[in-house]
C-alpha positions in Angstrom: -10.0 52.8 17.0 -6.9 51.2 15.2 -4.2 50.3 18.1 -0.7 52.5 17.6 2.2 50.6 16.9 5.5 52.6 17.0 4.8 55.6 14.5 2.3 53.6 12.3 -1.5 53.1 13.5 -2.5 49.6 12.3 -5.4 49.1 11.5 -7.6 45.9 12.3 -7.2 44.3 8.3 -3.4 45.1 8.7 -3.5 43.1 11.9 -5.3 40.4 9.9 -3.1 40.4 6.8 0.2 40.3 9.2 -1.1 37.2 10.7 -2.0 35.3 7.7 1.6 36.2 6.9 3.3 35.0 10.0 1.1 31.9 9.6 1.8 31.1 6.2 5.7 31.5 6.9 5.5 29.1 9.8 3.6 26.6 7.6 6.3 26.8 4.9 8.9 26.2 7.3 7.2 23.3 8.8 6.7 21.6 5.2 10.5 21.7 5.0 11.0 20.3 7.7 8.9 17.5 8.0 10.5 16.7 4.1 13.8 17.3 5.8 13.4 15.4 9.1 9.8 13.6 8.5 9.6 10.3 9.6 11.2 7.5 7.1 8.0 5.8 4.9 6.9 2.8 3.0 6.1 3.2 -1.1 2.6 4.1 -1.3 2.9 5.0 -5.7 5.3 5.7 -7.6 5.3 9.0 -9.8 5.1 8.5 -13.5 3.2 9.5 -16.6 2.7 6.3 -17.9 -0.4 4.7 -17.7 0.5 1.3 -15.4 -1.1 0.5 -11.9 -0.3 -2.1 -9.5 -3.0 -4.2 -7.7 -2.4 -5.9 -5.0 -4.3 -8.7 -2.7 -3.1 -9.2 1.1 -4.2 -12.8 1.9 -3.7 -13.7 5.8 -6.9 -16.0 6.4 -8.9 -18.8 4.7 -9.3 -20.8 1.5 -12.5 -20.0 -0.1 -11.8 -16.3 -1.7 -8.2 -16.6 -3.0 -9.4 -19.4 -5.5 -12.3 -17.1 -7.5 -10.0 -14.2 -6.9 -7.1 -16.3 -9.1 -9.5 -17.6 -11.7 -11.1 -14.3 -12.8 -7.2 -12.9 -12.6 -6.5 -15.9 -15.0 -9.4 -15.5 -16.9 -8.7 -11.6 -17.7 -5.4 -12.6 -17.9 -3.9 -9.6 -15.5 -1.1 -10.6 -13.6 -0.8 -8.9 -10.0 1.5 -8.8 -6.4 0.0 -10.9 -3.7 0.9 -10.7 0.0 0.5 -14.1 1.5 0.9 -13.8 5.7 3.6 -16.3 6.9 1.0 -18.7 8.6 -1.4 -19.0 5.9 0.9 -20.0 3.4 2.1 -23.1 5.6 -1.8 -23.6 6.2 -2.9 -23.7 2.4 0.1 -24.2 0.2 -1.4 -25.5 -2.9 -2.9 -22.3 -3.4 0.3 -19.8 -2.8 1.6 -22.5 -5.4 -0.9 -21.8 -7.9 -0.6 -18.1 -7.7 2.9 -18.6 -8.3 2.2 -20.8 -10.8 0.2 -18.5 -12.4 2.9 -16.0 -13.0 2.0 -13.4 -10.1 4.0 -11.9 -8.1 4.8 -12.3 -4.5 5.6 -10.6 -1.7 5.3 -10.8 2.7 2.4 -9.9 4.5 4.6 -10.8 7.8 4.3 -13.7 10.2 1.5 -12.5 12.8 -1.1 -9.7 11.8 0.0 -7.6 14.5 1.2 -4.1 14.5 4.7 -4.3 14.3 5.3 -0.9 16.1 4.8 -2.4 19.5 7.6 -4.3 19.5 11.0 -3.9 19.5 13.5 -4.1 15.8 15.0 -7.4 16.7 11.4 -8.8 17.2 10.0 -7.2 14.2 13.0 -8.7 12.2 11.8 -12.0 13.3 8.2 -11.7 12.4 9.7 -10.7 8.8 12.2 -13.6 8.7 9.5 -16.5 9.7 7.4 -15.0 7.0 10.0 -15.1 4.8 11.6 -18.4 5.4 7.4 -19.9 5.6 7.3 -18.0 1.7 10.3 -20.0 0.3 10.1 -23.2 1.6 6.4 -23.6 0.1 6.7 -21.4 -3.1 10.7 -21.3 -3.7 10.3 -17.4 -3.4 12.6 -14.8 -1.9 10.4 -12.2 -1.5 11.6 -9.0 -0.9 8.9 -6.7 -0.7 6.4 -6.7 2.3 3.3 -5.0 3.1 2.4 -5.0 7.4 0.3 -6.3 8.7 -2.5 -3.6 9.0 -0.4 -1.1 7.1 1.5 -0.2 10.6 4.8 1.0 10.8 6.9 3.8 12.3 10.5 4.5 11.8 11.6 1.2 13.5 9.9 -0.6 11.6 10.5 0.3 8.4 14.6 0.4 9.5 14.0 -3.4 10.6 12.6 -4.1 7.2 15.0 -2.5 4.9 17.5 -3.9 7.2 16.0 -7.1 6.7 16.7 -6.7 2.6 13.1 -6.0 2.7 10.9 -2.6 0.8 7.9 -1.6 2.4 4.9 -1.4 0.4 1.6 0.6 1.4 -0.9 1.9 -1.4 -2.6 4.8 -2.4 -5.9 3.2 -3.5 -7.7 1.5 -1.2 -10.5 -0.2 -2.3 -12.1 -0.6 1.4 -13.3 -4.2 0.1 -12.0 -5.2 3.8 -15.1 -3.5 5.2 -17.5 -5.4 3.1 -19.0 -2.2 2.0 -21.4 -3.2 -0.9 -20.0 -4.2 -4.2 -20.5 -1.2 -6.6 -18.9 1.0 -3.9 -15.8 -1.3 -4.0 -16.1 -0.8 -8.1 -16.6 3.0 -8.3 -13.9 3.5 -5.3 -10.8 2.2 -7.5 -12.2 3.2 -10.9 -12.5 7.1 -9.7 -9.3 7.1 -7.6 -7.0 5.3 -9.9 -3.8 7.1 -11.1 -1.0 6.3 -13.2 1.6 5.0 -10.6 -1.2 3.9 -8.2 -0.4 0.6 -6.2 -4.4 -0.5 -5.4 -5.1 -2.4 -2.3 -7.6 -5.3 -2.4 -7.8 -8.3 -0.1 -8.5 -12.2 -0.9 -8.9 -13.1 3.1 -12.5 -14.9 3.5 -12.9 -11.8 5.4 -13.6 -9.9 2.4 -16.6 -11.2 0.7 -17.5 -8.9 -1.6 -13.9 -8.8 -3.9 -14.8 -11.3 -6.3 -17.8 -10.0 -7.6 -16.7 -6.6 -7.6 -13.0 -8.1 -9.7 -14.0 -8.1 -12.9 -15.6 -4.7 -13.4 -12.8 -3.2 -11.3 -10.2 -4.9 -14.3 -12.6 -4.0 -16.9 -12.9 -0.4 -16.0 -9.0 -0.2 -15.4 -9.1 -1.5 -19.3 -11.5 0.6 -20.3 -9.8 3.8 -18.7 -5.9 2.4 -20.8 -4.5 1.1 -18.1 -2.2 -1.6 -17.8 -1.6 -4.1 -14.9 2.5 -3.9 -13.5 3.8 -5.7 -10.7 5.0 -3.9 -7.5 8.4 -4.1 -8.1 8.1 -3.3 -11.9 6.5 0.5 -10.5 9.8 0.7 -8.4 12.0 0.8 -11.8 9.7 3.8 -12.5 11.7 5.5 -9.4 14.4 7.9 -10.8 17.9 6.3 -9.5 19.5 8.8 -7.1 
């Protein structure tokens, strides 16, 4: 029997209907407030309807991938954003010299891969400046954009960086070739989920084995699909000035 509520009975899919209500209400509210108040966040795409992507290559350990990763780049003549780890570029620098020889573009993968949330602003803006100063002295480059170490950050960290002249990059592709996860599942992961605007992670650590042979059918079904291959910071001009 329906429950009487002042002069009105209400009935059970009333009861229902007034909830979904009151629910959807408090979920609208707390979309504008996590828009108004959400925490501050690193470029993961940029919205636009031309057809451009970004792809990117974190490099923090070893010399045997970045090399076949570069030649099939040079050989399908794309040009891409790297982010070379503060360390590894004093450890190999005659390859962060060719890949800035060959026209790519680079960026700061920070000093040590740690997540920079632990610590505190002024040490985070020392992991960014060692990266930074390892960058130019070996390729001449003042980077200014910079991808975390593990993709970590928080509101600290992303103040440090901008404070540090510094964009945060993230990515909304990731091509989970840092799992080793087979080939053609590398392949069919960033062919399917490409977008214009995307900014496509990939990796060219010795970790990731499997990136080089997936490479050139990832770039030829990019191709294939119109796209064309932007660097980071030429998806940024996309951005509508405020």
């Amino acid at each position: 029997m329906p429950r009487v509520f002042g002069f009105y009975e209400i009935s059970y899919k009333a009861r229902i209907a007034i909830i979904a209500m009151v629910a959807l209400v408090i979920l609208i509210s707390s979309v504008v407030y996590v828009q108004a108040y959400g925490k501050k966040k690193p470029v993961f795409e940029v919205q636009t309807d031309k057809k451009i992507v970004a792809l990117t290559f974190d490099i923090s350990w070893g010399n045997k991938t970045p090399m076949p990763v570069i030649e099939i780049l040079r050989e399908n003549e794309v040009k891409c954003t790297f982010f070379l780890s503060g360390p590894w570029v004093k450890q190999y620098p005659e390859i962060a010299k060719e890949i800035k020889a060959d026209g790519h573009e680079i960026g700061s993968h920070g000093y040590r891969h740690i997540n920079l949330s632990n610590l505190s602003k002024t040490e985070i803006k020392e992991e960014v400046s060692k990266a930074h100063k390892n960058i130019k002295e070996v390729t001449g480059v003042d980077a200014n954009l910079i991808r975390t170490p593990n993709g970590d950050y928080n509101d600290q960290v992303i103040e440090a960086i901008e404070e540090s002249n510094y964009t945060a990059i993230q990515w909304s592709t990731d091509s989970l070739d840092w799992m080793n996860p087979g080939v053609n599942t590398i392949i069919e992961r960033v062919s399917k989920r490409a977008h214009p605007g995307d900014i496509i992670l990939m990796h060219a650590s010795d970790t990731c084995k499997q990136t080089a042979e997936a490479l050139p059918a990832v770039i030829k079904n990019l191709k294939e699909q119109g796209y064309e291959f932007v660097f980071v910071s030429d998806l940024l001009k996309e951005v509508p000035k405020k």
